[in-house]
C-alpha positions as CSV (number, residue, x, y, z in Angstrom):
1,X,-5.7,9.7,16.3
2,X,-2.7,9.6,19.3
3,X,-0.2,7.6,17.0
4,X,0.3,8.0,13.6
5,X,2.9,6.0,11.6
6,X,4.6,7.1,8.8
7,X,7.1,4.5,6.6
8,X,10.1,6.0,4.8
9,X,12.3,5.4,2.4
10,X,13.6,9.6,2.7
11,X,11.9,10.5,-0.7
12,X,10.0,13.1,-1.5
13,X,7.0,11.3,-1.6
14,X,7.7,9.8,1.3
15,X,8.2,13.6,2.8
16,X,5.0,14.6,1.3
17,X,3.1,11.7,3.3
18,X,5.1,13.2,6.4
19,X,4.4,16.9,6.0
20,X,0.0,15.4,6.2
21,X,0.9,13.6,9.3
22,X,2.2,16.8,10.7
23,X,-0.5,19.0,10.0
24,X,-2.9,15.8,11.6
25,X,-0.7,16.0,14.4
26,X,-0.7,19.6,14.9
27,X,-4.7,19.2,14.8
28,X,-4.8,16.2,17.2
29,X,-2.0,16.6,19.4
30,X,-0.6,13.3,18.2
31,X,2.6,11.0,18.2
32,X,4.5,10.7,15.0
33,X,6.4,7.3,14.5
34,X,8.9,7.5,11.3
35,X,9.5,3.7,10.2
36,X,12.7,2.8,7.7
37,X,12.4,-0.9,6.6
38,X,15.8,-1.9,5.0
39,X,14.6,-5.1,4.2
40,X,18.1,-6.7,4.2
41,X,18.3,-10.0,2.9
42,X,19.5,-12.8,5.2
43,X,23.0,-13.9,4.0
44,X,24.1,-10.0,4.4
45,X,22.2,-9.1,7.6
46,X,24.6,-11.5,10.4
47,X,27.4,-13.9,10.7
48,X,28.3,-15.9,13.4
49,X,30.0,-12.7,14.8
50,X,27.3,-9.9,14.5
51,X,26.4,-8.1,11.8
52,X,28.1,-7.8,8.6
53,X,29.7,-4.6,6.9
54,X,27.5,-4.0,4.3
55,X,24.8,-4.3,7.1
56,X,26.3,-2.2,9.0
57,X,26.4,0.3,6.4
58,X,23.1,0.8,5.6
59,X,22.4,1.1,9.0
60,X,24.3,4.1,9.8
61,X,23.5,5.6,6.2
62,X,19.7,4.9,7.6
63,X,20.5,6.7,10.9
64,X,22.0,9.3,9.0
65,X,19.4,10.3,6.8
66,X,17.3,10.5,10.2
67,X,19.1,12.8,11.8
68,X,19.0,14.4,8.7
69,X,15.6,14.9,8.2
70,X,14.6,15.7,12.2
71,X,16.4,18.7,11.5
72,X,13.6,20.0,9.3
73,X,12.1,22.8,10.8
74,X,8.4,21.8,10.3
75,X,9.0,18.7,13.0
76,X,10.4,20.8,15.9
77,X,7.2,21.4,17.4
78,X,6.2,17.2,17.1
79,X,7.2,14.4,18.9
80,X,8.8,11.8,16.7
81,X,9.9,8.7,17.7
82,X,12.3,6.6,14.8
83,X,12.6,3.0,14.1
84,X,14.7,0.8,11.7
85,X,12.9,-2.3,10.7
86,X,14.7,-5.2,9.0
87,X,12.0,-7.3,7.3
88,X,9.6,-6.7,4.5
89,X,7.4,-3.6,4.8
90,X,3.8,-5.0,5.4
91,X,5.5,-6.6,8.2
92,X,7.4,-4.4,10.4
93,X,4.3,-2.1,10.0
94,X,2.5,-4.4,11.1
95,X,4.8,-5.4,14.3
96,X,5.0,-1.4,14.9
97,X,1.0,-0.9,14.9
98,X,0.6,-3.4,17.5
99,X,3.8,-2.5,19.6
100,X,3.1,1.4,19.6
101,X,-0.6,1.5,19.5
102,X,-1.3,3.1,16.2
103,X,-3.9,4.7,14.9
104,X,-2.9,5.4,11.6
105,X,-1.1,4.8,8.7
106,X,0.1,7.7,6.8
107,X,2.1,6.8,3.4
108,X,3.7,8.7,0.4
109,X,2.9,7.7,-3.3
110,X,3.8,8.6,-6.8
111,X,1.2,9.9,-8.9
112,X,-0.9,8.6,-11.5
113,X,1.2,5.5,-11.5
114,X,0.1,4.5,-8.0
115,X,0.6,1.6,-6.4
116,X,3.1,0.0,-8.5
117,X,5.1,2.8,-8.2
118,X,4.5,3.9,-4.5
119,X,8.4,4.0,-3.0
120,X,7.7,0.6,-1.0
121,X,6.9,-1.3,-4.6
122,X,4.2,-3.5,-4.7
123,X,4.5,-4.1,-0.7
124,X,2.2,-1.3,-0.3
125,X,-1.1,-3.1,-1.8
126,X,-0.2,-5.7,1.4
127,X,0.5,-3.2,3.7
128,X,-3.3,-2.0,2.6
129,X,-4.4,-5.1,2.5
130,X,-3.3,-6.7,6.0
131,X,-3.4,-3.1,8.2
132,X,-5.4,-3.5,11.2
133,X,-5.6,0.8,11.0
134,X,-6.5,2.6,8.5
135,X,-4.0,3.8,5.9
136,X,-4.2,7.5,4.4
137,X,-2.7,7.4,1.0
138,X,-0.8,10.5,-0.1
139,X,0.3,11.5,-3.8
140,X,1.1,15.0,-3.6
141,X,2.2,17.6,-1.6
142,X,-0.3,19.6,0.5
143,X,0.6,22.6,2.1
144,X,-2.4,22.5,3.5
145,X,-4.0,19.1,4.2
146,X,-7.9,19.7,4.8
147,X,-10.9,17.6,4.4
148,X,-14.6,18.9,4.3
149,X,-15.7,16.5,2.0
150,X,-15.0,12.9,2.3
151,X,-16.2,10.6,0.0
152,X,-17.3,6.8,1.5
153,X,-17.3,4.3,-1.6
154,X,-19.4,1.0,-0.2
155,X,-21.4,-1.9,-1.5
156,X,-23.6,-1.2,2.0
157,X,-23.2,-4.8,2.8
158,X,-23.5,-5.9,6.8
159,X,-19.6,-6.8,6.8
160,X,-18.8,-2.7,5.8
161,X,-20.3,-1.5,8.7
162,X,-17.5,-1.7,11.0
163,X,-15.0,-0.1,8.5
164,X,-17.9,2.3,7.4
165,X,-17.6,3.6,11.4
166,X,-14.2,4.0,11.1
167,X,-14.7,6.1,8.2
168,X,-17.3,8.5,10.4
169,X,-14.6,9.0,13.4
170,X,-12.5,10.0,10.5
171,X,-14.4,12.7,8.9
172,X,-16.1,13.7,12.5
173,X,-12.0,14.6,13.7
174,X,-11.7,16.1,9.9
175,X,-15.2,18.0,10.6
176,X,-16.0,17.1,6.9
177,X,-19.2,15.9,5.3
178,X,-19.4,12.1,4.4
179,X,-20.6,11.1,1.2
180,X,-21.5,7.4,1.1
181,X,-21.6,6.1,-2.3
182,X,-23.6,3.4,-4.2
183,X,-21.9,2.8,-7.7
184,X,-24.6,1.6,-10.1
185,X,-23.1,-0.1,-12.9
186,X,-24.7,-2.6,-15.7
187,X,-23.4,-5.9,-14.3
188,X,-25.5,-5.4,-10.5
189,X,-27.9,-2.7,-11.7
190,X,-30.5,-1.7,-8.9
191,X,-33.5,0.6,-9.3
192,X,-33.2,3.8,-7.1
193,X,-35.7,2.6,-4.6
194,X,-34.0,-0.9,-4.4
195,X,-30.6,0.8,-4.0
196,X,-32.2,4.0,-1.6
197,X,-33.8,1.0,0.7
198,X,-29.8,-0.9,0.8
199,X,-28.5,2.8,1.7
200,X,-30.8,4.2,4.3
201,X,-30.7,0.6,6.1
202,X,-27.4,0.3,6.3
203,X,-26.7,4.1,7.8
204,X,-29.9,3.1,10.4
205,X,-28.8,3.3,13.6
206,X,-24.8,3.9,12.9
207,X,-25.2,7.4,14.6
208,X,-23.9,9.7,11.1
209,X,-25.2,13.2,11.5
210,X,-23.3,15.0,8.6
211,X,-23.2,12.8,5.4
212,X,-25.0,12.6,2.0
213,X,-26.7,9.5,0.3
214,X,-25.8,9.2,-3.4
215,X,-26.4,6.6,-6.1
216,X,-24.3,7.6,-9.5
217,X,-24.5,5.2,-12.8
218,X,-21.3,4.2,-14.5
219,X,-19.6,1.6,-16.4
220,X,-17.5,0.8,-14.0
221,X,-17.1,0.9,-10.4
222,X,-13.8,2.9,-10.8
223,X,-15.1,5.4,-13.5
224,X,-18.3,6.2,-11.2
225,X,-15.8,6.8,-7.8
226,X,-13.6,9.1,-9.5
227,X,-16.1,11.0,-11.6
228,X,-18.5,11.7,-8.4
229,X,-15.1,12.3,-6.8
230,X,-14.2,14.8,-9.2
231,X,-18.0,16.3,-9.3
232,X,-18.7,16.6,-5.7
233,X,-15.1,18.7,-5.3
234,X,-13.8,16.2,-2.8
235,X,-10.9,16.4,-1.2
236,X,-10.9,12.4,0.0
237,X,-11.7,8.9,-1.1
238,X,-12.5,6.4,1.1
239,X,-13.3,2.5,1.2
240,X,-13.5,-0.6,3.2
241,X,-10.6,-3.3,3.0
242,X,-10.6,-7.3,3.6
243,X,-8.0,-8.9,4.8
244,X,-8.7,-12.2,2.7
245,X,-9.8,-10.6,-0.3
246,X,-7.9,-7.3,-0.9
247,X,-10.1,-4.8,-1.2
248,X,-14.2,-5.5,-0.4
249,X,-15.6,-8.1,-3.3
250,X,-17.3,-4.5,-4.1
251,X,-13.8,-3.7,-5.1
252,X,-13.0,-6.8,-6.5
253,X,-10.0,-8.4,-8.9
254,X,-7.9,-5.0,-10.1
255,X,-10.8,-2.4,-9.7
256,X,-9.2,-1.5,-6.2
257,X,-6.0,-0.9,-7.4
258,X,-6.8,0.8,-10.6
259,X,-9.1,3.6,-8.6
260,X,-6.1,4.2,-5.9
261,X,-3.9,4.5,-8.8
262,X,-5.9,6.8,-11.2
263,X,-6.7,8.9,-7.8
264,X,-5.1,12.2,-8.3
265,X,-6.2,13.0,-4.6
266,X,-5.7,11.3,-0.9
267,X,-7.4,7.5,-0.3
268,X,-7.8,6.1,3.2
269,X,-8.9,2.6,3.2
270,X,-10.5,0.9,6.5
271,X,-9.9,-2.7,7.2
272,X,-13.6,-4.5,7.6
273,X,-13.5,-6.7,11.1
């Protein structure tokens, strides 16, 4: 965890996502890379002669707002390198993982309104979707941004086992417990030894030391991740992304997006390989 991203649109949500990355930073000795995508449209970003006015404009009000915000005293001590991107958000995250190495993706959020809200619009379900890194979700502000339990929502299929190691570096660096999670619901009921036999095979040989197996019943796949969530006193949620698909056909059609939204806590997804 060297490089950590964090897009920006100067908010305060946007600052809450910021203030996490510094504390991980602080932990890791890492890089931080602030990313402002103006997304300018075409017929406004160049003429024959450069770049228009109104381009121009929001440039320097971008730059401004950077300079702005490096003052803050809690990003002395960090080493922040600033970009302007001018596409679509998804995009020039995309370009920056792969030009500057990243490890992660660190983004703000509203609150109960989630994704459709989030300060990027709706480009943050593709920015999830399409990440090569994981992506740490923020809501709220944490003055103190600590993890010792981290809970691991899966179906326990072969494909999640990539993203599922992923999720172990995470909560290794984090030093928390890992909870892996089997939802149980009516539509793909499994008895407890059918679903114990999926769980303990798919952890075989993955090398977890600290975690917890757990099969909860619920309605819904949503209900059943927030509720352990909320019982087990976790400070994390965690699940597997597919690039094709959205989220895992575990989290399938608008399950995903409902459980980041109605997460009143952090969510890190992991893209499966």
């Amino acid at each position: 965890m060297k490089r950590i991203l964090v897009p920006t649109d100067f908010s305060s949500q946007a600052e809450n996502a910021l203030k996490v990355a510094v504390q991980l930073a602080q932990k890791h000795n890492s890089e931080i890379y602030l990313l402002h995508s103006m997304e300018i449209p075409m017929h406004l970003a160049t003429t024959h002669g450069g770049a228009k006015p109104e381009a121009i404009f929001f440039i320097k009000l971008a730059e401004k707002k950077f300079n702005e915000l490096l003052e803050k005293p809690y990003l002395q001590e960090i080493e922040i390198h600033e970009a302007i991107g001018h596409g679509e958000i998804y995009n020039d995250i995309g370009l920056a993982v792969e030009k500057s190495k990243i490890d992660l993706v660190v983004m703000g959020s509203h609150g109960a309104n989630g994704f459709k809200e989030m300060f990027i619009g709706s480009n943050t379900e593709k920015v999830v979707r399409t990440s090569k890194v994981p992506v740490l979700v923020i809501k709220n502000e944490h003055k103190t941004f600590e993890v010792t339990d981290f809970v691991f929502a899966t179906d326990f299929t072969e494909e999640c086992r990539w993203s599922f190691n992923e999720a172990l570096k995470f909560a290794k660096a984090a030093d928390a417990k890992i909870h892996l999670l089997y939802i149980n619901t009516p539509a793909g009921f499994k008895t407890t030894e059918e679903a114990n036999t999926i769980m303990n095979g798919f952890v075989k040989g993955m090398g977890a030391e600290n975690y917890t197996l757990n099969i909860y019943n619920a309605n819904s796949v949503e209900k059943g991740v927030l509720q352990f969530a909320r019982d087990s006193k976790a400070q994390l949620i965690g699940m597997s992304t597919h690039g094709r698909k959205g989220l895992s056909h575990f989290f399938n059609g608008s399950i995903s997006e409902d459980l980041v939204n109605h997460a009143n806590m952090p969510v890190i997804t992991f893209k499966i390989q």
